[in-house]
C-alpha positions, 0 to 999 in steps of 0.5 A, spaced: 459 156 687 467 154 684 471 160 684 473 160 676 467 157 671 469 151 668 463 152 663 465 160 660 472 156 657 466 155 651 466 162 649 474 163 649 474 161 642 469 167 640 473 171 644 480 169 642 477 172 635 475 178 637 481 180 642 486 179 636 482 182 630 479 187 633 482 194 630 485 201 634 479 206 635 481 213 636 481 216 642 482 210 647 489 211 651 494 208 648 499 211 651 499 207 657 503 202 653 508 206 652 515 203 654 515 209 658 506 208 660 503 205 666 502 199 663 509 197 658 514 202 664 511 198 670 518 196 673 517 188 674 513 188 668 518 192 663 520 190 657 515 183 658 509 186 656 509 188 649 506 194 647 502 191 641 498 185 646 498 191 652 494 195 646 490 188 644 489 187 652 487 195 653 481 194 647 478 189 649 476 191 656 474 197 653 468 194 650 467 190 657 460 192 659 460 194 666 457 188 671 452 191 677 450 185 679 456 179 683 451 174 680 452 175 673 460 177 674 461 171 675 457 169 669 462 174 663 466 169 660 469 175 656 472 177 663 474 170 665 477 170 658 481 176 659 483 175 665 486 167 662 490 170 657 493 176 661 494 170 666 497 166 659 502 172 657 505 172 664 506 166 665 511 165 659 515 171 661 515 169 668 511 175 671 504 171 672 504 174 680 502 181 677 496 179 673 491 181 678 495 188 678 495 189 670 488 187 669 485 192 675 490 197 671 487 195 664 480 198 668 481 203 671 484 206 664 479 204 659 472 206 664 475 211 670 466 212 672 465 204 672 471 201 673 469 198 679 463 194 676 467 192 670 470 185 671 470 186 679 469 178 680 476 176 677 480 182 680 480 178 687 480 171 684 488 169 683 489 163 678 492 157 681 496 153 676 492 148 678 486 152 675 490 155 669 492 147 667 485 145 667 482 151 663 488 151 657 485 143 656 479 145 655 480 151 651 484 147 647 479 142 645 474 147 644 479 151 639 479 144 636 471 145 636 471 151 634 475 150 627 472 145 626 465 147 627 466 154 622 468 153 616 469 160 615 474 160 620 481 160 617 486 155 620 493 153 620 491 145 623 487 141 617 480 140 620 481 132 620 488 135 624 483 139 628 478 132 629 483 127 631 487 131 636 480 134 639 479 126 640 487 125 643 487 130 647 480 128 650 481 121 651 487 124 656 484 128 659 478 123 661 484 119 665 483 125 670 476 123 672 477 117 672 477 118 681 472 124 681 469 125 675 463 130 678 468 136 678 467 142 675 472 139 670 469 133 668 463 136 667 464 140 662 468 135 659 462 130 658 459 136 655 465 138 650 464 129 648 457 130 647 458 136 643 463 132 639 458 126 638 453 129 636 458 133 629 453 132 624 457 127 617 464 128 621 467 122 616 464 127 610 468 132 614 475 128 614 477 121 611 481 119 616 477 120 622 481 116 628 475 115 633 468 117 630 464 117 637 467 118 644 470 115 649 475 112 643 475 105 643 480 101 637 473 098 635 471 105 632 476 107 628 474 108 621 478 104 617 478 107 609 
């Protein structure tokens, strides 16, 4: 079993969602992400970690159901996406070494009673940069997915902006397997094409599609 899997980064689109909309409930200790609170006051993290994503961050766990079984812990996409994003925050501030401490931390405040089963997989599992590398190529493109596929969704990005980045930023990637294409990461990659090749009327979709199947060749181009 590889240490972090490749497979959940499918999900980390949904969750994105979820993490950034979701409202403050009551109730909940918010305090802690106080400049002064165990979380915002930490010494090496202070003035980093803004109030208003510890606040995001402390929500989201609290709506983590508790995993009992290491098996299925591995499997909770919703673990491994917090995890990434804290990991992603830190590291742009320059304190990714206290991932791990945080991330414990955000549990033992939102579940005192089942704050060991919760996520208990990722709290001893440190991301290499490697790793983190790897899992942000495959969230990207399936952002692009993600946008592309739900229509309801709002974006920044045109869908036919999300379409041939998608196919550009596959077309890179897929040069890493040129030497091991049975890693982790290339499996998923292979399922993140199939996904993409199997995109109902894409030219309906965008009138300027840059590669209709992958992997691209010049051939493919839609010419319009």
């Amino acid at each position: 079993m590889d240490t972090f899997n490749y497979e959940l980064v499918k999900d980390f689109p949904m969750y994105n969602e979820k993490l950034e909309n979701n409202h403050l409930i009551p109730g909940l200790e918010y305090k802690y992400c106080s400049p002064d609170g165990g979380i915002g006051g930490y010494n090496d993290i202070k003035g980093k970690f803004s109030e208003d994503k510890c606040k995001k961050a402390l929500l989201f766990a609290s709506k983590i159901e508790p995993d009992y079984h290491s098996d299925y812990a591995y499997w909770k996409a919703d673990c491994f996406y917090l995890y990434y994003w804290l990991y992603k925050e830190f590291k742009s501030n320059g304190i990714s070494q206290h991932t791990q401490s945080i991330y414990r931390k955000l549990f033992n405040i939102v579940s005192i009673k089942d704050s060991k089963n919760i996520c208990n997989y990722y709290k001893s599992k440190p991301i290499s940069e490697n790793v983190f590398k790897d899992v942000s190529n495959l969230y990207e493109m399936y952002n692009n997915l993600y946008y592309i596929n739900n229509s309801n969704i709002s974006y920044v990005k045109s869908k036919c902006d999300c379409i041939n980045e998608f196919s550009a930023k596959y077309e890179i990637n897929l040069m890493k397997c040129e030497s091991n294409n049975n890693s982790p990461f290339c499996t998923v990659l292979e399922d993140i094409k199939d996904e993409y090749n199997n995109i109902q009327n894409l030219t309906d979709i965008c009138n300027n599609v840059e590669c209709k199947k992958l992997p691209c060749r010049k051939n493919d181009s839609i010419q319009l």
